[in-house]
C-alpha positions as CSV (number, residue, x, y, z in Angstrom):
1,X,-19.9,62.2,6.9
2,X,-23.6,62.0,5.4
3,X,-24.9,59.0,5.7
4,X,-24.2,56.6,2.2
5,X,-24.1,53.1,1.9
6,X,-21.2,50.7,3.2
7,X,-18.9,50.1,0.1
8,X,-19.8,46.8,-2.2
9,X,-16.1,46.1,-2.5
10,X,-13.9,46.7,0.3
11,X,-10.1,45.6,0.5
12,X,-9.2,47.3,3.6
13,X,-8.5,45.7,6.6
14,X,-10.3,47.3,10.3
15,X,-7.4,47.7,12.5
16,X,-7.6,45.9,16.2
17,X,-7.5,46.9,19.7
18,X,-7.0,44.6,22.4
19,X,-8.7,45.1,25.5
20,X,-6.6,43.2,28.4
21,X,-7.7,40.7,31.3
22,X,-8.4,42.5,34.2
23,X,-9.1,46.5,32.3
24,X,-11.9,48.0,34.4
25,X,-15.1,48.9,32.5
26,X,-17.9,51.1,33.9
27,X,-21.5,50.8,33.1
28,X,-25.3,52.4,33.5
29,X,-27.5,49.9,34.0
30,X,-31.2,49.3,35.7
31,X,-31.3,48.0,39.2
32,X,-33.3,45.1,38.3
33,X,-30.5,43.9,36.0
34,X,-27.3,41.9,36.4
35,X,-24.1,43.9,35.7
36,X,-23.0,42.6,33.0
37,X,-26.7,41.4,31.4
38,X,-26.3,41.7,27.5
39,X,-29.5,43.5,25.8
40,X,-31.8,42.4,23.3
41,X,-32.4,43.7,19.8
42,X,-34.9,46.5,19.6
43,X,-34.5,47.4,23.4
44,X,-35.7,50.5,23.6
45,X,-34.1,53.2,23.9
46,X,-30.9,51.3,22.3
47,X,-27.5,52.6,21.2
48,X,-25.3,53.5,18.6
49,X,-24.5,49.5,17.6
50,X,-27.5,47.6,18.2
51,X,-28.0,44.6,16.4
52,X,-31.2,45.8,14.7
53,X,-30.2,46.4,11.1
54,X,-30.8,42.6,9.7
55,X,-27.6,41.2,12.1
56,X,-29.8,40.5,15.3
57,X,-27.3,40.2,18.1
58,X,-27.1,41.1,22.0
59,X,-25.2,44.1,23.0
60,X,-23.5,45.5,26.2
61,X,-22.4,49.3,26.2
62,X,-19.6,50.0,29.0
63,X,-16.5,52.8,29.1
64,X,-13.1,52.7,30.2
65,X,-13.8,55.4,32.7
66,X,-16.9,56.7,34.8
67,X,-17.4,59.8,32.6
68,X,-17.5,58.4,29.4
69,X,-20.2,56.2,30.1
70,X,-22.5,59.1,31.7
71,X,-21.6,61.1,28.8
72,X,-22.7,57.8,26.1
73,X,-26.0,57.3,28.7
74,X,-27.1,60.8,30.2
75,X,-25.5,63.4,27.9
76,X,-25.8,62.3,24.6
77,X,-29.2,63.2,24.2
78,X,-29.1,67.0,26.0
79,X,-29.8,70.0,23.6
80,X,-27.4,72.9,23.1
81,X,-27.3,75.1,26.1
82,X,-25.9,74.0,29.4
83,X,-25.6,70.3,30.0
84,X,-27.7,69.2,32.9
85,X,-29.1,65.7,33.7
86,X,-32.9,65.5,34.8
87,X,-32.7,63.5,38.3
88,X,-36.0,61.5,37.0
89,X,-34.2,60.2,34.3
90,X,-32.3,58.3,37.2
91,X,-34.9,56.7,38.5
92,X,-34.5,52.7,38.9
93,X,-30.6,53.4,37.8
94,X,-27.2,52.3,38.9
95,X,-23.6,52.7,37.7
96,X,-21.0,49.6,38.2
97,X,-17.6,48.5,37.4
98,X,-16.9,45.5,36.6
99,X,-13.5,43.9,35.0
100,X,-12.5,41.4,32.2
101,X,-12.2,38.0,32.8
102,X,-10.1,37.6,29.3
103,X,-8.3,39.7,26.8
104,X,-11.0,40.9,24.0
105,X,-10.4,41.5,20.3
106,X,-12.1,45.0,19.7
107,X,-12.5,46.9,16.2
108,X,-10.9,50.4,17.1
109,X,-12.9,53.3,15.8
110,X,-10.8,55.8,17.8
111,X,-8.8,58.0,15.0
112,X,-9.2,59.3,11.8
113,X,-7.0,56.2,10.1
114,X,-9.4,53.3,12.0
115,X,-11.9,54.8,10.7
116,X,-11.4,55.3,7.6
117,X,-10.2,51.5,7.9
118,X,-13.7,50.9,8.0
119,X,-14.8,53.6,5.1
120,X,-15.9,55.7,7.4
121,X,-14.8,59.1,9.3
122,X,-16.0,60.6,12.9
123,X,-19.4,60.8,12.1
124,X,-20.0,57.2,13.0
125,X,-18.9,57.6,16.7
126,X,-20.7,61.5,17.1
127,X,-23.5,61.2,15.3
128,X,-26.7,62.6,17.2
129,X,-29.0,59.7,18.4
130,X,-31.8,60.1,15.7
131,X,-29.2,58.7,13.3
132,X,-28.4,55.8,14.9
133,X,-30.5,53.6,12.6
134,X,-28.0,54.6,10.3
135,X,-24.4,53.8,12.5
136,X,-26.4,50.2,13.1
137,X,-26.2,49.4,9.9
138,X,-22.5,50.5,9.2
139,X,-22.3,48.3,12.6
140,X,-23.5,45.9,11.0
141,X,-21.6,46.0,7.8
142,X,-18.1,46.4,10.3
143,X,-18.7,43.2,12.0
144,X,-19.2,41.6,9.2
145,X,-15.6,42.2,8.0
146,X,-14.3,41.9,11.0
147,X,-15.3,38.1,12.3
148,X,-12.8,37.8,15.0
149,X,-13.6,41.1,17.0
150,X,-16.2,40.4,20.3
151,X,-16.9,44.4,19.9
152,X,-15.5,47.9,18.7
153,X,-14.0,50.7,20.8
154,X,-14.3,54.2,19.8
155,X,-13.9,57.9,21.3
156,X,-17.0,59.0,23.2
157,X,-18.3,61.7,21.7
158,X,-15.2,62.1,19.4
159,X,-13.2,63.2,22.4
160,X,-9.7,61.8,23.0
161,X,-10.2,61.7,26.2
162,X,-13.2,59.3,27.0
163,X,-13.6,55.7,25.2
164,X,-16.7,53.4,24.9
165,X,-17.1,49.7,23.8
166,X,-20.0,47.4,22.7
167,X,-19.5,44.2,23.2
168,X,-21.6,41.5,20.9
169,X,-23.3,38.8,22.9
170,X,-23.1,36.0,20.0
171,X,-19.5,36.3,20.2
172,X,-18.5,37.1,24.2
173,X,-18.8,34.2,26.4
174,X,-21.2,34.8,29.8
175,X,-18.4,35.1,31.8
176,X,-16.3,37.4,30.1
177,X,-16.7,40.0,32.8
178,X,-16.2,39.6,36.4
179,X,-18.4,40.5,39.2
180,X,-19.0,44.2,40.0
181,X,-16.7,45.7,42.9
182,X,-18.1,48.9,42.9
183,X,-21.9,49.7,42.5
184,X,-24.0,53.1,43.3
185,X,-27.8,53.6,43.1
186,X,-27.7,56.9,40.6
187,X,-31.7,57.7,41.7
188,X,-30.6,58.3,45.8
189,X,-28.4,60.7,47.8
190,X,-25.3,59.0,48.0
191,X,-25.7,58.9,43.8
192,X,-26.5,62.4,43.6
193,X,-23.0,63.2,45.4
194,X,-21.3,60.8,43.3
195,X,-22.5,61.6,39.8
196,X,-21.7,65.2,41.1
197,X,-18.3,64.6,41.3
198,X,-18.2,62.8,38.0
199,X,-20.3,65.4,36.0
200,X,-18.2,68.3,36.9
201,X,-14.8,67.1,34.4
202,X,-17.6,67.3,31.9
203,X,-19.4,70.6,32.4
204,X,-22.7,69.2,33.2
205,X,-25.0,69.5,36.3
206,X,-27.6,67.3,37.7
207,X,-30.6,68.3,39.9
208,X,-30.9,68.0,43.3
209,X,-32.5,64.9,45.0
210,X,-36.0,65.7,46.0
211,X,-36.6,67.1,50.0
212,X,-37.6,64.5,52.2
């Protein structure tokens, strides 16, 4: 949908999705950093939902499954052509799972009818990356009709087959997720062979690790 402004008068009602104690939730985070560690406004290079759009708030990007979240992190920003991930680009990485401490209230943006719940169609969730200034601010706009939901939950890439979440650090508590159980350095060899294995269900390729 081109981009327009959120509607002045809304009378709908964002439909909710309630993501259970104990769901697993992947994530792509640096090595330096907590699983789990929320991210400032204006971290660059940011995502879809950052609070950044006059609603300054903490975010945390994760997926229900390993692909979705290399697809949100590595793929979304690969040209047309065939889909392969730049092994630099991994450098200082790592990919976790961690699981909910406590049921969380999502917005779902998944379907056609949540989102047009929210005015809105699949543009917001598969929009290209240069318009994300733009699906802030609807993000924005959503949470602000929506004051019970700690995130939203949408199709990853608008395929029915891969979900993401964003979680809002003024409204999740610090412990809302538990500690990892599974962690892998994405920049070394045991990382090569496992995003490998995760790339292939989505057509994509990575490079080689360097010869030692």
């Amino acid at each position: 949908m081109p981009d327009y402004p959120p509607p002045p008068e809304y009378r709908d009602t964002p439909v909710r999705y309630v993501l259970p104690a104990g769901r697993r939730l992947w994530l792509v985070h640096g090595q330096s950093s907590a699983a789990g560690e929320f991210t400032k406004p204006g971290a660059t290079p940011g995502g879809r939902f950052d609070g950044t759009y006059g609603d300054p708030y903490d975010v945390l990007y994760a997926a229900l499954d390993p692909g979705a979240v290399l697809v949100d992190t590595l793929l979304s920003s690969v040209g047309d052509g065939p889909r392969m991930v730049r092994r630099v680009s991994m450098a200082g990485m790592r990919a976790s799972a961690v699981t909910t401490a406590v049921d969380l209230a999502m917005v779902d943006l998944c379907s056609g009818p949540a989102l047009a719940a929210v005015a809105q169609d699949g543009w917001l969730v598969a929009a290209d990356r240069a318009d994300n200034p733009l699906t802030r601010r609807w993000g924005s706009w959503i949470r602000s009709k929506a004051h019970w939901a700690h995130g939203f939950v949408w199709a990853t890439g608008g395929s029915a087959d891969h979900r993401s979440v964003v979680m809002f650090g003024d409204r999740c508590d610090s412990d809302v997720l538990k500690t990892p159980h599974f962690t892998v350095n994405l920049d070394d060899e045991f990382g090569a062979v496992w995003l490998v294995s995760q790339l292939m269900d989505l057509d994509a390729h990575i490079d080689p690790p360097a010869t030692r």
